[in-house]
N, C-alpha and C positions, 0 to 999 in steps of 0.2 A: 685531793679531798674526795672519799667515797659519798656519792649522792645514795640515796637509799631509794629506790625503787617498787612504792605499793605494786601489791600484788592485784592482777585485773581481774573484777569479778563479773565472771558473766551471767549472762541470763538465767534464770529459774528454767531448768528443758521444761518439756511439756509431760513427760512420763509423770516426774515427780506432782505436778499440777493435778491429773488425772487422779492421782491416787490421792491425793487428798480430796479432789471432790469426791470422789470414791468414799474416804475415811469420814468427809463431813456428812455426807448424805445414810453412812450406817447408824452415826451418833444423830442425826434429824429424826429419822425411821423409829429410834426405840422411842424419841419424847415424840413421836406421831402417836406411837400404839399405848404409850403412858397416858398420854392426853386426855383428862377428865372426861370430856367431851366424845373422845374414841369410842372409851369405856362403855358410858352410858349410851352412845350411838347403837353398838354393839351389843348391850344387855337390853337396849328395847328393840332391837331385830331377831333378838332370838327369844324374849318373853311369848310372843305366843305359841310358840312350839311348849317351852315348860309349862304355861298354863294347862293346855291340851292333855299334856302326858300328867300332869296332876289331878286335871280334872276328868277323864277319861273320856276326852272329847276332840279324840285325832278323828280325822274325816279317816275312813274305813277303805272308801272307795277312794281313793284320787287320781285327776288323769293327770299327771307326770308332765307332760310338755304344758298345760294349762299354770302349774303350778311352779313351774320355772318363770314365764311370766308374774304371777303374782311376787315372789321374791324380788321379781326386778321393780315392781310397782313400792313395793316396799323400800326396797333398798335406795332407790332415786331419792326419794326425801330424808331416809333415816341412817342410812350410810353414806351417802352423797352427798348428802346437807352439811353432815359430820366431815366430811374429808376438806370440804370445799370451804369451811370454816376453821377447818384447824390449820390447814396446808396454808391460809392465809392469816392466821396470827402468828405461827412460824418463821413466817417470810419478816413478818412486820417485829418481831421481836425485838430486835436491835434498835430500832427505832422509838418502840414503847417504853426501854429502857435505859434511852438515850446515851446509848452507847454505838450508833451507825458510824461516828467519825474515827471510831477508832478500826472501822474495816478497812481504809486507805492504806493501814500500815502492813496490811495480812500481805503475803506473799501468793495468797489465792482470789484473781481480781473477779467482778461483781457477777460477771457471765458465767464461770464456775460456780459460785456459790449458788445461781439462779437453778444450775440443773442439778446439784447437787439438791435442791428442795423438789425439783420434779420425779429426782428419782426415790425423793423420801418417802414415796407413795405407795414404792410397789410391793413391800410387807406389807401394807393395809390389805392392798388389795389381794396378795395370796390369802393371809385370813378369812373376807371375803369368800371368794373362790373356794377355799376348803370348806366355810359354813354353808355355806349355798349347794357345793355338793355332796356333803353330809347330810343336808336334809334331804333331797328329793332322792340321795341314797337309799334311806329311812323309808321313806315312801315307797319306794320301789319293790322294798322286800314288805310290804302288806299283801296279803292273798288278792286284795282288791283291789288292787295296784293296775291301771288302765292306760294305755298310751305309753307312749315312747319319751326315752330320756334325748333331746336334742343338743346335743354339745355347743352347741354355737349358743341357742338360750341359756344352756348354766354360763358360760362364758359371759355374757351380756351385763350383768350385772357386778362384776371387777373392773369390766372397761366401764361403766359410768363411773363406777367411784374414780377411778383413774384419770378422768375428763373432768368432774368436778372439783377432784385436786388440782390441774392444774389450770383450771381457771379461777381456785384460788389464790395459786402464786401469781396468774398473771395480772389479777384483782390489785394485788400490792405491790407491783410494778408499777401501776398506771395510780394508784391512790393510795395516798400512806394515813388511812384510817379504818379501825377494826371497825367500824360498824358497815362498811361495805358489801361485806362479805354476806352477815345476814339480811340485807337488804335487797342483794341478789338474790339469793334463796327465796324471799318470798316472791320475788319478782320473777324466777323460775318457778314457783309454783302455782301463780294467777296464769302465767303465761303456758305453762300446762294444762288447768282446769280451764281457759278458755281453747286451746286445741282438742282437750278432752269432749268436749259442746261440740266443736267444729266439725269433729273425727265420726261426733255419733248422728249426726245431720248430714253425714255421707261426704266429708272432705277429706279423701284419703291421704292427699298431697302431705297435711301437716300432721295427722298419723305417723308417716313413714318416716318421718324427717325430725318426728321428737326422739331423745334417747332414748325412750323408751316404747315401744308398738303396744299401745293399750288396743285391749280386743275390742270389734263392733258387735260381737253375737252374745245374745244371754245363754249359751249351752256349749256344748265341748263338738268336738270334731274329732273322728278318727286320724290319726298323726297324719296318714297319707293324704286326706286332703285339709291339710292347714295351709293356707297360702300367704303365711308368714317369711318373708325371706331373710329368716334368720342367720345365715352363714354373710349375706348380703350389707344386713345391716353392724354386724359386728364388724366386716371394713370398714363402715360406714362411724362407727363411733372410735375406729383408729385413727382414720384420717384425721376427725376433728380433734382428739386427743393430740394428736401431732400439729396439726394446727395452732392449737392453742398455745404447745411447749415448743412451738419456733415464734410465736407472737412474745410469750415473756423471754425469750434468751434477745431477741430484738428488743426490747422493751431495756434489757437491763446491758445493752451496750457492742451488742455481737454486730459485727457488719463485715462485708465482704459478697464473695463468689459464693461461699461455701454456707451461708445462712440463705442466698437468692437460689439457690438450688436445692434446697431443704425447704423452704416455701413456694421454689413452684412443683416439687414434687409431692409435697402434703396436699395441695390444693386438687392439683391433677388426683389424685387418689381418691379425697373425697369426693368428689364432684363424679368420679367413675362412680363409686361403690355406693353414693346415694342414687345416682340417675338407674342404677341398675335394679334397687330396689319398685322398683315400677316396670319391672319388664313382667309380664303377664304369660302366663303358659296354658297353652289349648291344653294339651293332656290335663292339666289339673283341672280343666273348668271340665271337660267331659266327663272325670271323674267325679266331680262334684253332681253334674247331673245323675248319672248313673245311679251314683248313690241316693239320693235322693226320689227318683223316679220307680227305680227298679235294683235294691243294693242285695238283693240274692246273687250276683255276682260276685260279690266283694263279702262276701259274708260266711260264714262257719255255723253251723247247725249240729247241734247237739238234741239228742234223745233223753228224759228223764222219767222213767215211768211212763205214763201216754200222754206229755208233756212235749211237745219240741221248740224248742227255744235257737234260736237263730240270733247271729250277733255278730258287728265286726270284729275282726280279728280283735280288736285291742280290749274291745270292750267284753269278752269271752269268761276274764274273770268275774264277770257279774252275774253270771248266770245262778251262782246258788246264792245271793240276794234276792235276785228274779224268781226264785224255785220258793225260796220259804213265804212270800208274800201269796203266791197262787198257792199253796198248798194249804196257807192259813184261810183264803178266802173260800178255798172249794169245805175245808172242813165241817163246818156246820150246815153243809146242802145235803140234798137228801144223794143215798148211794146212785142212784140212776143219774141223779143229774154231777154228780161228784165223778160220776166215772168215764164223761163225756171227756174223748180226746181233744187236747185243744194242742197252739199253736201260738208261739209268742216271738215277735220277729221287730227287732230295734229297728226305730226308724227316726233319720236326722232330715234336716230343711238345712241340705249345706249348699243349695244352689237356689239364686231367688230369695232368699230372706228379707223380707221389707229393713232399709237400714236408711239415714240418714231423712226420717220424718215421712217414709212412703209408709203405704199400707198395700195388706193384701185384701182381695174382693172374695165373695162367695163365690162368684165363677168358677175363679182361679182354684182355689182352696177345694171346692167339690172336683173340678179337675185332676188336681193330684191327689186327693181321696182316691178317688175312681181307680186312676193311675196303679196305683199303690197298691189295691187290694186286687187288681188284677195279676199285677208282677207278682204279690205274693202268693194268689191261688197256682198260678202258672209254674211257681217253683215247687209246689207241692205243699204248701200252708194254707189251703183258703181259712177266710176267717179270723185269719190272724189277728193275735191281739199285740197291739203297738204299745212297747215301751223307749224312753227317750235313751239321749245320751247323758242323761244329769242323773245322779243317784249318790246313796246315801245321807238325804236329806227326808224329813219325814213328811215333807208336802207331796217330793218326786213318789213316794213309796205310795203315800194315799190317792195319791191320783194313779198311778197303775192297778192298784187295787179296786180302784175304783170301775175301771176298764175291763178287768176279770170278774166283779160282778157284775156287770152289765153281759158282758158274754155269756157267762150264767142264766140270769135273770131271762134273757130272752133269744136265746138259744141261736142268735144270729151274728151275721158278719156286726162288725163294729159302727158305731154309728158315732162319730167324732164330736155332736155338740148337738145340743136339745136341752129339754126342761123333762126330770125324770117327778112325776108327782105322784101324791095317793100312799098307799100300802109298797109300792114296789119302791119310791125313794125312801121312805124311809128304814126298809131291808135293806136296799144299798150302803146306806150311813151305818147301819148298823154291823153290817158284812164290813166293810172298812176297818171301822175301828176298832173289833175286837180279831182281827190277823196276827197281825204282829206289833209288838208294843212302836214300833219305827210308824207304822201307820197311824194308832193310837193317838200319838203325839202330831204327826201332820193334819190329824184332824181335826185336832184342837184349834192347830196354827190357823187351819182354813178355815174353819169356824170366826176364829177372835177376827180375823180381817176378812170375812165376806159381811154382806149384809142385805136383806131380800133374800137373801138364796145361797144358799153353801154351795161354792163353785170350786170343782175340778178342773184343773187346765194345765196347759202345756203347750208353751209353744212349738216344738218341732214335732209332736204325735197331732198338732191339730185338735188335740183334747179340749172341750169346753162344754163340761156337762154339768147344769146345776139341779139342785132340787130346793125346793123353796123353803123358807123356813119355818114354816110352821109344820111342812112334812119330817124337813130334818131335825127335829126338836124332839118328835117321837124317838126315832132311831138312834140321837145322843141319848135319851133317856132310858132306853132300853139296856145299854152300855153298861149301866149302874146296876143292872141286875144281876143276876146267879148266872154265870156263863151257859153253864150245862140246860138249865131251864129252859132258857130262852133259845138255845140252839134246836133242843128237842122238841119245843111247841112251833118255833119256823122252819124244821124240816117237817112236820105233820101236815104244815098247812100252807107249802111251799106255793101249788101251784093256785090257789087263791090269792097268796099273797104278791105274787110276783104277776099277775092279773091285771093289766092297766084301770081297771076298772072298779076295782077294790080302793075303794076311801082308806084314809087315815087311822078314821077312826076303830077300823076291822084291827087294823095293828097294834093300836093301843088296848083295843080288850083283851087280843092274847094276851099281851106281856101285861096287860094289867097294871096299866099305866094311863094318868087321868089326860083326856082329850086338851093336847094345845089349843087356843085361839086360834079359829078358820076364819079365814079371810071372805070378806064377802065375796059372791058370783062373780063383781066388778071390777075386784083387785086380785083375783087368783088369776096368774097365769097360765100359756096356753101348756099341755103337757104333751110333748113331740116324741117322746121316747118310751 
């Protein structure tokens, strides 16, 4: 009698295994980037770019490593929110559809399926990655284009979405309910806005160690000294990426040697590349000094006419921003005083910045005045007149405007803060506003939110010059009249009007314009300038 003898089947190899999760993770990938949710992640990360280019209102000037940041400020809640929410209904799918028991039968068991979702991620994030540097691409080829492209910031922004993905898959490891997902999201977003609080009250500790390096200065920095450790912190959010995606392969059944050595070498990683992000470099802090104190070192000086304009390297292309505000300012002075060489030399507060709830004192503050116009006489600028590193906004434009009438006006070094009153404020107001229309409109801005007194300022030029409002009410009203009029009866009667002594009311008879409301003896302030 012939027995019949089944034939022995053995194991599934592990080739075959691979390549399915391979095969399931392409087929996860298109319904990630289908995902309603992608979509729309992805159409309101890139809405403000098309609003801009429809409405003709692309920032002109941008600094380039600044705005790599901002992308990533963005992308944390609006592409990261999105991954970390889709990456965890994905997971959870089987289960919504009450079909999980029939995974016991697949020949691809739960630990595969696990990374096949972690690697369903990484088309999003090429996406990502090409949008992010498509724009500051964009940016870069503008004539006004400032700063340097930092490869490690475009990069920053694929790796959160890549860490917020898989802390959605590891969200539906550990809880099999969609509503977790958004609930962490918000709980990552308080838990930001209060490191956000923490970071700008001088706690750099939780700065460094969120995923994302939100800045502590209100103005831009030449690339060389940003003390961002950007190449630092992108280890820094692989390690946790890795973290994360050996917590859900743990999570979803992996054990052994070879998952204890994938988690003590993720750990060891981050734990290097965060701690490293707080290692401190003298060169940059001298740098920062320097720049600060005395940055004719660090700086490029260009000749324009009898104009010389001084600038760091990066910020160089601004120079014919800088050129049409003073040439619009000099134009309605009379030819002598128009024809006066001046000197205009950028100056940043990238060492010593009051941050975390300090301030600075008048001591201080006239010290590096001092400082400052020394360094710059010393390189061959006395007199110089200080514009920042923020521009293309019409507040930055009217406050430098502001600063080349005053150098006008009174024929001297620059005087950073005072009360301009009489006939000579409101020639300044008036010199302001009609330059360039960029100014025009910052004067408006400063106007609607000052109050007592239209104030010019700036924090890294130390700028803080008001003239009170019943001076500057003459000078906005002047604005409404015949350009040509009003330039030729204030070049006639220049040196009257720019006269600290000359009342208001001398101004308003030129232009022929009825006397504002004067403030009593009592409540007119002192006039310094």
């Amino acid at each position: 009698m012939t027995t019949a003898v089944a034939p022995r089947v053995s194991a599934p190899a592990r080739v075959p295994r691979r390549r399915a999760m391979l095969a399931l993770a392409r087929v996860e990938s298109v319904r990630f980037l289908r995902h309603p949710l992608t979509i729309a992640a992805l159409l309101l990360f890139v809405s403000p770019w098309i609003y801009d280019l429809a409405t003709g209102t692309t920032d002109r000037y941008p600094v380039l490593h600044d705005k790599a940041v901002d992308l990533q400020i963005l992308g944390i809640f609006v592409l990261g929110g999105g991954a970390l929410i889709v990456a965890n209904l994905n997971v959870l799918r089987a289960h919504r559809h009450h079909t999980d028991a029939l995974y016991s039968t697949l020949v691809l068991p739960d630990p595969w399926r696990t990374g096949a979702f972690l690697l369903a991620a990484l088309p999003y994030a090429a996406v990502v990655a090409a949008l992010v540097t498509a724009r500051i691409g964009a940016l870069a080829l503008l004539p006004g284009a400032a700063g340097r492209i930092d490869p490690a910031e475009l990069a920053t922004t694929p790796a959160v979405v890549l860490l917020l993905a898989a802390v959605g898959v590891l969200l539906a490891k550990l809880v099999r309910s969609a509503i977790v997902a958004p609930l962490a999201m918000f709980g990552f977003a308080v838990a930001a806005f209060v490191a956000l609080v923490a970071a700008a009250r001088g706690n750099t500790v939780l700065r460094l160690l969120l995923p994302v390096m939100f800045t502590d200065l209100p103005f831009s920095l030449p690339a060389e000294l940003v003390d961002r450790p950007s190449l630092r912190h992108l280890a820094y959010l692989a390690g946790l990426a890795a973290l994360v995606a050996v917590a859900a392969l743990a999570r979803s059944g992996v054990r052994g040697r070879p998952l204890a050595a994938a988690l003590t070498l993720a750990t060891a990683f981050t734990a290097t590349a965060g701690a490293a992000q707080f290692h401190t470099d003298d060169a940059l802090r001298r740098a920062a000094i320097t720049a600060t104190a005395n940055p004719a070192a660090t700086q490029a000086c260009h000749r324009r006419g009898d104009v010389t304009y001084c600038a760091f390297t990066d910020f160089t292309p601004w120079i014919p921003g800088w050129e049409a505000v003073v040439r619009g300012v000099r134009r309605p002075a009379p030819a002598t005083v128009a024809a006066t060489p001046l000197s205009v030399r950028q100056r940043v507060w990238a060492y010593g910045y009051p941050t975390g709830g300090a301030s600075s004192n008048v001591a201080d503050e006239t010290g590096r005045n001092t400082a400052w116009e020394q360094a710059a006489a010393a390189a061959g600028t006395p007199a110089a007149i200080p514009v920042s590193t923020t521009w293309g906004d019409g507040r930055s434009e009217a406050t430098f405007a502001a600063a080349v009438a005053l150098r006008l006006m009174t024929g001297s070094a620059f005087a950073p803060t005072g009360t301009v009153c009489g006939a000579r404020g409101a020639l300044l107001v008036w010199l302001v506003g009609q330059a360039t229309p960029g100014t025009a409109t910052g004067l408006r801005d400063l106007d609607a939110s000052s109050w007592g007194a239209l104030v010019f300022t700036d924090a890294t030029t130390f700028m803080g010059v008001s003239v009170p409002d019943h001076d500057a009410a003459s000078g906005l009203a002047a604005l409404g009249r015949p350009h040509a009029e009003m330039a030729a009866l204030f070049a006639a009667n220049w040196t009257e009007l720019t006269d600290p002594a000359t009342p208001t009311d001398r101004f308003a008879a030129l232009a022929g314009l009825p006397l504002a409301p004067q403030p009593s003896p009592e409540e007119r302030p002192a006039c310094t300038i």
